[in-house]
N, C-alpha and C positions, 0 to 999 in steps of 0.2 A: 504494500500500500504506500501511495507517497503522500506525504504531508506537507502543506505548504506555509510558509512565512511570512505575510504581510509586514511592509511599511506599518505603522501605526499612524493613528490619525494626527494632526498636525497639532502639537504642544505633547503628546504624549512620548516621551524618552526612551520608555522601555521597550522591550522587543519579547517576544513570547519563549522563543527556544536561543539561546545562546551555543557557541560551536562545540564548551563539552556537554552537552545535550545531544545535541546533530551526532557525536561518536560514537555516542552509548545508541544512538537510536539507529545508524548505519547499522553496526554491529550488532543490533538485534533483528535487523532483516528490511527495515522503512526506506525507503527511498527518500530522501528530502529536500526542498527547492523553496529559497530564500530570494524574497526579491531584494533586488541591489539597492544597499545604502538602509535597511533593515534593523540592520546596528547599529547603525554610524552613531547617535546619540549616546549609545551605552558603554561605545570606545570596543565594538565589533565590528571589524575592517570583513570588507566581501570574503579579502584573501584569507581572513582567518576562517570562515564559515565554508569555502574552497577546503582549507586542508583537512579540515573535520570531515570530508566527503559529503557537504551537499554541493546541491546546481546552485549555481545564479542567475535570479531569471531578471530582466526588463520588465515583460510583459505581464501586468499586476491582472489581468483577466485570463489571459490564457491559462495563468500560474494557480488561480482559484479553479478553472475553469475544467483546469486537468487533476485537481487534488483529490484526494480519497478524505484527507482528512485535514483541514483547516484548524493550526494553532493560532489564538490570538491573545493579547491582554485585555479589552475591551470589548463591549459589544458591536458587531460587524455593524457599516451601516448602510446603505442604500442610498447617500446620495448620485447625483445627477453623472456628477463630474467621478465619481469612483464608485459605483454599483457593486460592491464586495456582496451585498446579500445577491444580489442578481445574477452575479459571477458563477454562483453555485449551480450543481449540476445534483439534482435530485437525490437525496441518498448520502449527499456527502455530512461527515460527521464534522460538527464544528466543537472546539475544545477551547476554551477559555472564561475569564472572569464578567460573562456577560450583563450579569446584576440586570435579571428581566423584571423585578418591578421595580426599578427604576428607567426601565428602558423598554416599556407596552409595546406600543408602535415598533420598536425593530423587533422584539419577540415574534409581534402578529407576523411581520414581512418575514423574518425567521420560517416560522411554522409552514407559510405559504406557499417558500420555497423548495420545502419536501425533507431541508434540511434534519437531522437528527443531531440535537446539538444537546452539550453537557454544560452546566454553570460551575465554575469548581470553587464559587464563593456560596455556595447551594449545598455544597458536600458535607452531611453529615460531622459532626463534632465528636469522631470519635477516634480512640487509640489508634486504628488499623490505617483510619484514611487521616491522620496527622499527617505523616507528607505528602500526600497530595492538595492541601488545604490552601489556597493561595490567598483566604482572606486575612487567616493567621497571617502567615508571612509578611504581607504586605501592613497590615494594621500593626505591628509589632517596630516596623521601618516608622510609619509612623508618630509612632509614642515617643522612641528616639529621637528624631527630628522635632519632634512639637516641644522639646522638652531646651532642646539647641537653641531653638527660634525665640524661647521664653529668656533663657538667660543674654542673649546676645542685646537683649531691646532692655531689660531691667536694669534698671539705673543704681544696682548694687550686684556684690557678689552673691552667690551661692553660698559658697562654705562660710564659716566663721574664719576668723584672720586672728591673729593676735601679731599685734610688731611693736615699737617703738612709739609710736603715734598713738598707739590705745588697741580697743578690741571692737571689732565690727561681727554683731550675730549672724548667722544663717539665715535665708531668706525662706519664708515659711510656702512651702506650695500647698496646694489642696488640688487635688484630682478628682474628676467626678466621674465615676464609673471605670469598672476593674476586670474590662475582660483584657483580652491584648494588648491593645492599644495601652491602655490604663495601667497594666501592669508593667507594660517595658516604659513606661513614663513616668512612674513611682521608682524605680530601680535606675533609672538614668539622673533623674535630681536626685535622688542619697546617693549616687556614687560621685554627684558636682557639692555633695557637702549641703544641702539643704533639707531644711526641715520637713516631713512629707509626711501630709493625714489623706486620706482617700475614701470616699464612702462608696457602696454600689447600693441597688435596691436586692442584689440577692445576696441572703445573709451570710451564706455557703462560704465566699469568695475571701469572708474576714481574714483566715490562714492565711491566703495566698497573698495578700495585701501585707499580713505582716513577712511573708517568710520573704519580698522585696525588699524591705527596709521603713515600709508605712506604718502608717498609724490609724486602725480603723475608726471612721465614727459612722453611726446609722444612727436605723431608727427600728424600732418593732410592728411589721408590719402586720396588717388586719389578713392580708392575702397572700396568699406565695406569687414574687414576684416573678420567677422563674418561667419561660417558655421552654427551658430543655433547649438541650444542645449546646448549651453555654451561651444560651442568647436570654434577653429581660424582655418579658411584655409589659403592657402601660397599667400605672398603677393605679387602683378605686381614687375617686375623689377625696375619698376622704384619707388614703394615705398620701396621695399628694398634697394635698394640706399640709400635715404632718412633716412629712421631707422638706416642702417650703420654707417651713420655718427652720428647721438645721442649717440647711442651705445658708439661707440668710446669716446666721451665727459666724457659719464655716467662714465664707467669701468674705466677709467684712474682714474678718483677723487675716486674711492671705496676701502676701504679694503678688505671685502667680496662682492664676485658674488654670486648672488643664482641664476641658471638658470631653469624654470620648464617649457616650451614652448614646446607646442605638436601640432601637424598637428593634427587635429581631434580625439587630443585625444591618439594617436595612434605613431605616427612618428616624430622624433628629427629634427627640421632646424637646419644647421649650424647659431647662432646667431654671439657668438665669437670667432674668428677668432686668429692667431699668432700675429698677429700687435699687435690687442686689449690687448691680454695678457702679449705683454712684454711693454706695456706701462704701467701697474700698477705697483707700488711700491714692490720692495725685501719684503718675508714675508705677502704679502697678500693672498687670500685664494679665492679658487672658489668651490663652491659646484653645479656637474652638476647634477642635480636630473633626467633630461632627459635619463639619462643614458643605462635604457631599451630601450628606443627608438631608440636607436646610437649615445647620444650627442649632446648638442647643443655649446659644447665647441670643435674646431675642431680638438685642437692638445690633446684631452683628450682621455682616451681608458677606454670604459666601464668594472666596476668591478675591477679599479685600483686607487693607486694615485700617482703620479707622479705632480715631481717640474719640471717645464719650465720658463726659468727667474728668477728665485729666487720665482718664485710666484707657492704655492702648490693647484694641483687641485685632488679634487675628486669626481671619478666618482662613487657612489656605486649604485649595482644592485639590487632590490627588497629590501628595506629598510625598507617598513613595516615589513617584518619578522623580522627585526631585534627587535621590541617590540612585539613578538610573543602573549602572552598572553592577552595584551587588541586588537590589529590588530583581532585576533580569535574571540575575544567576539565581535566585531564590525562586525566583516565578517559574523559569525555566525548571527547574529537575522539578519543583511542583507539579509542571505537567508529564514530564517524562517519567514520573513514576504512577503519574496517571497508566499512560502509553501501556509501561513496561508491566502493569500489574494486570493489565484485561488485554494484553495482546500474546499472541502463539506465532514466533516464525514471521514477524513483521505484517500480522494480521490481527488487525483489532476483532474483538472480539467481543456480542453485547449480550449481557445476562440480565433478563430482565427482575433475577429473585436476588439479587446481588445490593446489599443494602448502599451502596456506594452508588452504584449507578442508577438505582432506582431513585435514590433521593436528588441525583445531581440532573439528569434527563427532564432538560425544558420544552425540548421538539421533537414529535416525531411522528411519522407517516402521514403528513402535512397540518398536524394538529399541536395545538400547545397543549400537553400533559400535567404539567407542574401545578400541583393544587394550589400553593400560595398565589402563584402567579394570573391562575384561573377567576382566583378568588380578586382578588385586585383588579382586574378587566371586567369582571360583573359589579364591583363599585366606584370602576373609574370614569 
């Protein structure tokens, strides 16, 4: 079977399969055909993707057009000027971080196309399919970075100092929500020497909050917070009350906000709020990581930053690509052990009682599958 390489859309950095990918994927029987300049942003030259033994192709149509199996990082799209959903030839399998309810409309053009496509930010939360997970991976780069961006803009150190001069404390962060994202962002500020409390809405998570270096604060909730699979669904009224008010407590005393809180993964709650924000101190700093989602910061606008209060918030958009080059190497054997775990002899291979791929399978036999996604187009 050959798999094909897209270009990524224009701002996006990363690339799907990088060239030790393409070796392991030769060697296990795939054909593979990268279209040129592929890499270039992630600092993967043609000729390196050459010596791995794939093609380089020119033609981004033909190259879809002949594929068995379409790797990407993004959801394919259909525009005018690059018909990548169009490109597709019935039957072909599409593999990447499509995120179909955020992305209805190319899902439906998806389905239409005959395509059988897999979401691998859709793939079960569990031990087995941990490397194949590219939500992990990516949201973890994330937490990293948002934690960078918080210190480089605050108008004080991280750690505590002592010199000649006197003694300057640690600057207090507060994280809101503790799956990935939240936990390599608690563990990135205590390792820069700051002070770090974190709360999540599921209670489970307290451990792992401390065994980073945080400091849990919650709340006791009326309802289990938990959706399963390591994801939080939206809490009663009347526990969001409740949280509101901590909230409020927390963010006041913090210099840095980290906020990473997802509906299932998926969708931003407004956590804080204007009040919340003009109650921290001139020069504090919020970092909204939720940002693809819509924000969990309310007076924040995704893909900006902007000062309210005196206090600077930023919201940035797909921030893995910003470290292009290891985000790629992570994304990449993410799919390649996709590949290499449901393929025989460089033939994929689809089972449909297979908890991995039953759960990750958004399209197929011209139909969109995916309960959640089902569900989100009957309310969209």
């Amino acid at each position: 079977m050959r798999i094909a390489v897209l270009r990524e859309r224009a701002g996006e950095r990363r690339v799907a399969l990088v060239p030790e990918s393409c070796t392991k994927l030769v060697k296990a029987g795939f054909a593979i055909s990268v279209e040129s300049g592929a890499g270039a942003e992630s600092g993967y030259t043609d000729e390196m993707y050459s010596q791995s033994g794939a093609d380089i192709a020119s033609d981004a149509a033909a190259l879809v057009g002949g594929a068995d199996i379409v790797a990407t990082v993004n959801a394919l799209t259909n525009e005018t000027e690059r018909d990548a959903i169009g490109w597709l030839k019935p039957g072909t399998v599409v593999l990447g971080s499509l995120m179909p309810l955020r992305n209805l409309e190319l899902t439906q053009a998806l389905a239409e196309s005959g395509a059988q496509s897999f979401s691998t930010d859709a793939i079960p939360r569990t031990t087995r399919a941990q490397a194949m997970d590219t939500l992990s991976s990516m949201n973890s780069i994330s937490g990293y970075k948002g934690v960078l961006l918080a210190a480089s803009e605050l108008g004080k150190y991280f750690p505590m100092l002592s010199s000649a001069a006197g003694t300057v404390f640690p600057a207090k962060v507060f994280v809101i929500g503790a799956a990935v994202a939240g936990l390599q962002a608690i563990a990135t500020a205590k390792r820069l020497g700051a002070q770090v409390t974190a709360t999540d809405v599921r209670p489970e998570v307290k451990e792992q909050i401390e065994s980073v270096g945080g400091k849990y604060v919650g709340i006791e909730l009326d309802e289990d917070a938990s959706a399963g699979g390591g994801y939080a669904k939206e809490l009663t009224a009347e526990d969001q009350a409740r949280q509101r008010e901590m909230l409020i407590d927390e963010v006041a005393k913090a210099d840095v906000v980290i906020t990473t809180a997802l509906i299932g993964g998926v969708f931003a709650p407004k956590l804080v709020n204007a009040e919340m924000v003009a109650s921290m101190r001139a020069g504090s700093v919020i970092v909204d990581l939720a940002a693809d989602g819509g924000c969990n910061v309310e007076v924040a606008t995704p893909g900006e930053t902007t000062v309210v209060d005196g206090v600077t918030i930023i919201a940035p958009l797909n921030l893995a690509a910003t470290l292009p080059e290891h985000s790629s190497l992570l994304f990449s054997r993410n799919l390649t052990s996709f590949l290499e775990t449901f393929s025989e002899e460089g033939s994929f291979s689809f089972d449909a009682e297979d908890d991995i791929l039953a759960g990750s399978l958004i399209t197929n036999g011209g139909q969109i599958v995916h309960e959640r996604t089902l569900d989100a187009l009957k309310s969209n």
